[in-house]
BALO-548625 format. One record per residue (C-alpha): residue number from 1; x, y, z. Coordinates in Angstrom, 3 decimals, decimal comma. Layout:
N
<node><n>NUM</n><c1>X</c1><c2>Y</c2><c3>Z</c3></node>
...
REM end
This chain:
169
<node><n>1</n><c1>61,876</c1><c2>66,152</c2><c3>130,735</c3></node>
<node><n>2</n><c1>61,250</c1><c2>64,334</c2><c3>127,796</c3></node>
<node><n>3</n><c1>59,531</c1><c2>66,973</c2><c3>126,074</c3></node>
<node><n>4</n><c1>62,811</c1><c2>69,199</c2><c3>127,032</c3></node>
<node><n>5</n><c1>64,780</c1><c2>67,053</c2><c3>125,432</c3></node>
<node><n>6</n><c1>62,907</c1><c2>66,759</c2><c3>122,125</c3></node>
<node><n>7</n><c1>62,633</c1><c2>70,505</c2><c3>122,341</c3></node>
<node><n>8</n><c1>66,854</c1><c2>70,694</c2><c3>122,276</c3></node>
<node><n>9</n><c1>66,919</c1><c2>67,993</c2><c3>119,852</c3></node>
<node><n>10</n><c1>64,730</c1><c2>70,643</c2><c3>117,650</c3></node>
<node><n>11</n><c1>66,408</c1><c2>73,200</c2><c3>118,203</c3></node>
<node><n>12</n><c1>70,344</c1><c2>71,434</c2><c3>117,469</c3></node>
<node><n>13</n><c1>68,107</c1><c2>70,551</c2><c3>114,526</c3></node>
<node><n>14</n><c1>67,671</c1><c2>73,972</c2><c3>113,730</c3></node>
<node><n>15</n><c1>70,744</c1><c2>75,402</c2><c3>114,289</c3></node>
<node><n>16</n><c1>72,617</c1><c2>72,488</c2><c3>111,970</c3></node>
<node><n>17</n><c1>70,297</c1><c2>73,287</c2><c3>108,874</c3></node>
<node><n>18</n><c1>70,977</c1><c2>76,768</c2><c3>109,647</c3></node>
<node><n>19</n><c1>75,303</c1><c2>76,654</c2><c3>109,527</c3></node>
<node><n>20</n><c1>74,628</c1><c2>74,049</c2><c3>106,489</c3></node>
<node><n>21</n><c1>72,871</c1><c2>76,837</c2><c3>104,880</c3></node>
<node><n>22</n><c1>75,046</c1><c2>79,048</c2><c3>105,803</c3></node>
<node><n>23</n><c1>78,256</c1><c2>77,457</c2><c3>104,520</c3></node>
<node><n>24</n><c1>76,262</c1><c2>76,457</c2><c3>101,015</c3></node>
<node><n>25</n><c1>75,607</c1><c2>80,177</c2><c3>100,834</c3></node>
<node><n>26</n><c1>79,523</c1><c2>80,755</c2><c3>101,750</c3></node>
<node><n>27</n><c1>80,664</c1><c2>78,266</c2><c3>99,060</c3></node>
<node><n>28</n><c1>78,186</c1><c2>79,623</c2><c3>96,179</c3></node>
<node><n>29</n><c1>79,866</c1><c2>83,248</c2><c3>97,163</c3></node>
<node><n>30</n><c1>83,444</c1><c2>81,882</c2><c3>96,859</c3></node>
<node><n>31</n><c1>82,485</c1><c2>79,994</c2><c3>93,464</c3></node>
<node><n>32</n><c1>81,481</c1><c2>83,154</c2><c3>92,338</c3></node>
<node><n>33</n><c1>83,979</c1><c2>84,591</c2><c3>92,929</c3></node>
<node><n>34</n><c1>86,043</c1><c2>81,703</c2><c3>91,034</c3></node>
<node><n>35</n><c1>84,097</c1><c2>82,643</c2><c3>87,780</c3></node>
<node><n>36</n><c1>85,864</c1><c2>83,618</c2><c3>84,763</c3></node>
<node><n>37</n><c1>85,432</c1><c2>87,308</c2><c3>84,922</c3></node>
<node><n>38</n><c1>86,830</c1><c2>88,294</c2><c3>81,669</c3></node>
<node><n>39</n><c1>84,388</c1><c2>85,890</c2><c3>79,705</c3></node>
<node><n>40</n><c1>80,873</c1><c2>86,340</c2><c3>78,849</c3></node>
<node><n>41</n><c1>77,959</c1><c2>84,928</c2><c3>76,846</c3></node>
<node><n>42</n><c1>77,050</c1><c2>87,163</c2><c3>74,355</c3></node>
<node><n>43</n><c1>74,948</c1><c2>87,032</c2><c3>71,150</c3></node>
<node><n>44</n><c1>77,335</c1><c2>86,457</c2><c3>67,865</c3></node>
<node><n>45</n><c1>75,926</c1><c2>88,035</c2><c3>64,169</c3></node>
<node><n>46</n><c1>74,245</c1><c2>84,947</c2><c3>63,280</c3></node>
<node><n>47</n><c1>72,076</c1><c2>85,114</c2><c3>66,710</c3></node>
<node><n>48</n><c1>73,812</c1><c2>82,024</c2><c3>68,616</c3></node>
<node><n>49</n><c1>75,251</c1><c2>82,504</c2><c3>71,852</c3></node>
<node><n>50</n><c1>79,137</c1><c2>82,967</c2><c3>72,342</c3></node>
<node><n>51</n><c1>81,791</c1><c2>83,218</c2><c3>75,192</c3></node>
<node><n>52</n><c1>83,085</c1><c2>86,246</c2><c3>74,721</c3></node>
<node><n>53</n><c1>86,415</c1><c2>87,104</c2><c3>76,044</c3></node>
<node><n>54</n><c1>86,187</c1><c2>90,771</c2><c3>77,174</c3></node>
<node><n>55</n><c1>90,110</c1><c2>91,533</c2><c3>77,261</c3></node>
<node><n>56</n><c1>90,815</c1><c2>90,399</c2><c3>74,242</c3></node>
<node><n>57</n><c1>88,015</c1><c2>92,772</c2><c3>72,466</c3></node>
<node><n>58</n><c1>89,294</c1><c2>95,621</c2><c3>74,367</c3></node>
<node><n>59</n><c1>90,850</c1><c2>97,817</c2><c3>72,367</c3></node>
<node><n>60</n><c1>94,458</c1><c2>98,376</c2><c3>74,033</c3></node>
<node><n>61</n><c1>95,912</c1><c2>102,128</c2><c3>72,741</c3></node>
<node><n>62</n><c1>98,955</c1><c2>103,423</c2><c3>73,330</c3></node>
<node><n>63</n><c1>98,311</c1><c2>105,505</c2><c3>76,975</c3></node>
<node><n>64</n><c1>100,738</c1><c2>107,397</c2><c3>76,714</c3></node>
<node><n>65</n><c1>103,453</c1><c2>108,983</c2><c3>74,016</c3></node>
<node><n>66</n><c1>106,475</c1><c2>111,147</c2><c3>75,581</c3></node>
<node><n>67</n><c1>107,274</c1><c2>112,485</c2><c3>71,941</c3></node>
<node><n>68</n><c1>104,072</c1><c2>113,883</c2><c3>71,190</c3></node>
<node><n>69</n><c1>103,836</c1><c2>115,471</c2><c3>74,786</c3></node>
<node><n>70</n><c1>107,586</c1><c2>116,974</c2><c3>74,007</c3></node>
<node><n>71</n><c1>106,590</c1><c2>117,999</c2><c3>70,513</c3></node>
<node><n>72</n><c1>103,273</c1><c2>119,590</c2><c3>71,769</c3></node>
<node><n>73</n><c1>104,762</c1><c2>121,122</c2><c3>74,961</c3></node>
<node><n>74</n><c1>107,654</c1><c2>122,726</c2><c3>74,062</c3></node>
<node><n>75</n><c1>107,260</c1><c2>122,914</c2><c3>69,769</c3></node>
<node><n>76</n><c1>103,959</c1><c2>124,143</c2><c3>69,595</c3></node>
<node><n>77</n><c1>102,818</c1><c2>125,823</c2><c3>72,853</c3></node>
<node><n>78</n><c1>105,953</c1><c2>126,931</c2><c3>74,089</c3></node>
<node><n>79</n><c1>107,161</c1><c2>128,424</c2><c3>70,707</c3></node>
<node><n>80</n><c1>104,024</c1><c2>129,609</c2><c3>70,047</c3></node>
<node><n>81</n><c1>103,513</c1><c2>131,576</c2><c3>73,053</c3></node>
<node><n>82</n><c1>107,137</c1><c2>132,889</c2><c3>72,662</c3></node>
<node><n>83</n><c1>106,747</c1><c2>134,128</c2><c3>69,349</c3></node>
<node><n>84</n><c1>103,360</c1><c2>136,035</c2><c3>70,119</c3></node>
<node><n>85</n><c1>104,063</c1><c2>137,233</c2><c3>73,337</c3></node>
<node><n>86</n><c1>105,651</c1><c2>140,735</c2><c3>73,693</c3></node>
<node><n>87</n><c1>109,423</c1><c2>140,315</c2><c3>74,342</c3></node>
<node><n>88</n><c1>111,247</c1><c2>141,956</c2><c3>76,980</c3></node>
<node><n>89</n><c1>111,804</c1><c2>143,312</c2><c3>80,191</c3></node>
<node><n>90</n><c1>108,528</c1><c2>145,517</c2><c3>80,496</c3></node>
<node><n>91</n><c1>106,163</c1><c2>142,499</c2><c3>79,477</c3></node>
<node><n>92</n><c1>107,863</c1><c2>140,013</c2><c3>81,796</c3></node>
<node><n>93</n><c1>105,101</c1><c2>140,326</c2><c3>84,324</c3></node>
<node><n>94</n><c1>102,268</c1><c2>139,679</c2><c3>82,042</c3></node>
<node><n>95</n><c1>103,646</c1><c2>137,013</c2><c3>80,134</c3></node>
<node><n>96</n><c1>104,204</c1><c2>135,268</c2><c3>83,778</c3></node>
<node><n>97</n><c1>100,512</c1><c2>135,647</c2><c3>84,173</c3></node>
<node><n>98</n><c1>99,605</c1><c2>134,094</c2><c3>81,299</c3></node>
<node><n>99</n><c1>102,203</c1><c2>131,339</c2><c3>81,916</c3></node>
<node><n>100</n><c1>100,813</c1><c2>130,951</c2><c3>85,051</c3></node>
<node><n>101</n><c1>97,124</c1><c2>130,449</c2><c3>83,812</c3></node>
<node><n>102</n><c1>98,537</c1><c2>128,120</c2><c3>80,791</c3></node>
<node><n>103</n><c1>100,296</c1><c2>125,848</c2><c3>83,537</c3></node>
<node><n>104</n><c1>97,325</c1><c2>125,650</c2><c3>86,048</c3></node>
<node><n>105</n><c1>95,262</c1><c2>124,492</c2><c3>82,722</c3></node>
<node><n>106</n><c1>98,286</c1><c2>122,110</c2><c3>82,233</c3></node>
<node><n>107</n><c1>98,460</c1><c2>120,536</c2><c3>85,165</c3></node>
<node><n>108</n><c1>94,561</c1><c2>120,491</c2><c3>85,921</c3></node>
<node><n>109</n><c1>94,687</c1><c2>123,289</c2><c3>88,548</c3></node>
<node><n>110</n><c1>97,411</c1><c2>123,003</c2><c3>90,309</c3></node>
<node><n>111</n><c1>98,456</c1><c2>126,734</c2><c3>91,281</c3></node>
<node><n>112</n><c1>101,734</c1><c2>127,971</c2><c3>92,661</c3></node>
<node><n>113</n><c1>101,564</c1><c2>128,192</c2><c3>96,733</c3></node>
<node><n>114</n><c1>102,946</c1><c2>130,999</c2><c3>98,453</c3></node>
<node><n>115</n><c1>106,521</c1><c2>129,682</c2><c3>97,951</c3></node>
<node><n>116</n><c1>106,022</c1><c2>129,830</c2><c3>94,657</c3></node>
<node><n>117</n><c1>105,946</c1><c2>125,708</c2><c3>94,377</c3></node>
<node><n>118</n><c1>103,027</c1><c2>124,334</c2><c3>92,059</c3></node>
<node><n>119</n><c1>103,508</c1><c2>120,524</c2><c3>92,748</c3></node>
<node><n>120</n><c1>103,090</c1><c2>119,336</c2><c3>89,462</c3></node>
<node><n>121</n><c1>104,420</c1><c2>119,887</c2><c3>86,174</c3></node>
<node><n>122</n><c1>102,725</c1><c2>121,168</c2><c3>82,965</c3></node>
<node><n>123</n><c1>105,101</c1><c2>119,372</c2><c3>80,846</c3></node>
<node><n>124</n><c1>103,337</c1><c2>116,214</c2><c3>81,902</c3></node>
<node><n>125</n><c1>100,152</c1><c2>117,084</c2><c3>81,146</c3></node>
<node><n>126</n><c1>97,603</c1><c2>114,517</c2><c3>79,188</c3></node>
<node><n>127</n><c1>97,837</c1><c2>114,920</c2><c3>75,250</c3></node>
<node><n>128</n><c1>94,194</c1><c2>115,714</c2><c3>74,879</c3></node>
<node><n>129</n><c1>94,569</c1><c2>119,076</c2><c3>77,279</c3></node>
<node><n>130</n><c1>97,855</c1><c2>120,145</c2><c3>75,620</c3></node>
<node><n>131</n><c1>95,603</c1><c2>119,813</c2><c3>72,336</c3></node>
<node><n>132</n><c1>92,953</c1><c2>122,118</c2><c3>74,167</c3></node>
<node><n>133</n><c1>95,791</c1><c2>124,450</c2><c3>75,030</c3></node>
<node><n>134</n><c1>96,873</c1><c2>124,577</c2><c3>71,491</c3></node>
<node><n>135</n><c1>93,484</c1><c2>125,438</c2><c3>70,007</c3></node>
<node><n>136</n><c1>92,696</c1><c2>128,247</c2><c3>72,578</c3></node>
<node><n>137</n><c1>96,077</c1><c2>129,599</c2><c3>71,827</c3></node>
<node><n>138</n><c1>95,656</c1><c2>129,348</c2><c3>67,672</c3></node>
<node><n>139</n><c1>92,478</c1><c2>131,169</c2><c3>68,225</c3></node>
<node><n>140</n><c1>94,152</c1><c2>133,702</c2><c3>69,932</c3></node>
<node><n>141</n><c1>96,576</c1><c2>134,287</c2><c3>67,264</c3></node>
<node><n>142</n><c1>94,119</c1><c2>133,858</c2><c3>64,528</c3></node>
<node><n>143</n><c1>91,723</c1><c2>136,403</c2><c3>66,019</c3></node>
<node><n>144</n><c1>94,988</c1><c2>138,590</c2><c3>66,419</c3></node>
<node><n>145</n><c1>94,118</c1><c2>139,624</c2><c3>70,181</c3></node>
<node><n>146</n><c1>96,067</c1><c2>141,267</c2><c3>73,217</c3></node>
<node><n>147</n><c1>97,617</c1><c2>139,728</c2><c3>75,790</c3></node>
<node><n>148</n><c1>94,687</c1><c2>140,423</c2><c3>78,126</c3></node>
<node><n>149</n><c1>92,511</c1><c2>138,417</c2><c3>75,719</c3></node>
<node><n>150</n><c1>94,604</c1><c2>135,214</c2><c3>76,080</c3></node>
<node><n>151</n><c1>95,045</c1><c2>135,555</c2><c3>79,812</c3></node>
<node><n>152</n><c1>91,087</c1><c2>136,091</c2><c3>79,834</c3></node>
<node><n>153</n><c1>90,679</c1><c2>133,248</c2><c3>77,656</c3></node>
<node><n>154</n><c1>92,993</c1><c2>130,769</c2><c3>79,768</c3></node>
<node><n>155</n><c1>91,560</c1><c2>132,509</c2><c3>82,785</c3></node>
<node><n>156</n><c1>87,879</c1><c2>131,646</c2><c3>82,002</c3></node>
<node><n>157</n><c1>89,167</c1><c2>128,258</c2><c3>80,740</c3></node>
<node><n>158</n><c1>90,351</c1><c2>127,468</c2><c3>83,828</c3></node>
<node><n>159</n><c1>87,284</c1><c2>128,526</c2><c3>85,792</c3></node>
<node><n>160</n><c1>85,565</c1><c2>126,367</c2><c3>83,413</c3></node>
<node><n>161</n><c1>87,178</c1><c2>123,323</c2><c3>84,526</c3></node>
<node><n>162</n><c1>86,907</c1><c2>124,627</c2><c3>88,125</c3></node>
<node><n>163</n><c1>90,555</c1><c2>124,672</c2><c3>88,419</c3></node>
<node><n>164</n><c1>89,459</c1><c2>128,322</c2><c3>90,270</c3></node>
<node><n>165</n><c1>90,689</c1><c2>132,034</c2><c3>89,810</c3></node>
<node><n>166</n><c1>93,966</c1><c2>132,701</c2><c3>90,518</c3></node>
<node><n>167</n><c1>92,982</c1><c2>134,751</c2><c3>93,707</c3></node>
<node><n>168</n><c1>91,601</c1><c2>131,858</c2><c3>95,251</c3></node>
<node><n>169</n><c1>95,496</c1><c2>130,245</c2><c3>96,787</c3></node>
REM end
């Protein structure tokens, strides 16, 4: 009996170091977790070591500017494309293709469904595509192509970006 009870004794032994190691490695988790995450050590210029505040290096640019989407959107692409594209009645059809492939590119291949609804809106796209847009579309004009050149040309750009052919609704 006696050496039962030493046995238990060992083992309640046991288990308490055990939980106490337990809960120190719960409390080092949760004091990590207290850290200072936007400070670091870091090296300075001289060579001495530094806290280094990360947020306040960051560079914070503007995200977004309505203006120069407006001004890009509707003054330069939009106005472009109008005053390149054939005019009238008989060239509706392929200027909606092109518009089509320009506005899948714009809103990073989002196609109309079968009710005709895309689901998002070129006019929101990201400055940097609406820049891309506006180079393809310069190119175009410079190289004084057709309108089945730019719809190839927005067509392959699309594929590019595996925003898909416009067969594949």
């Amino acid at each position: 009996m006696e050496n039962q009870n030493k046995k238990r004794i060992q083992e309640d032994q046991e288990l308490a170091r055990k939980q106490r190691e337990q809960e120190m490695e719960r409390a080092a988790i949760l004091m990590k977790a207290d850290e200072i995450k936007e400070e670091t050590l870091d090296f300075g210029v001289d060579g001495q070591i530094e806290l280094k505040n990360e947020i306040a290096d960051l560079m914070l640019e503007q995200i977004d500017n309505p203006e120069e989407k407006y001004n890009l959107y509707y003054n330069v692409v939009n106005r472009l494309l109008r005053k390149h594209l054939p005019k009238g009645e008989a060239s509706k059809e392929a200027r909606d293709l092109i518009y089509e492939e320009k506005n899948t590119f714009l809103t990073r291949g989002h196609r109309k469904d079968e009710r005709g609804v895309r689901g998002a809106d070129g006019r929101m796209a990201y400055i940097p595509d609406i820049t891309e847009l506006v180079n393809v579309i310069t190119a175009w004009i410079t190289s004084r192509g057709t309108m089945f050149d730019l719809y190839l040309k927005l067509r392959d750009l699309n594929e590019a970006k595996g925003y898909g052919a416009p067969d594949e609704n």
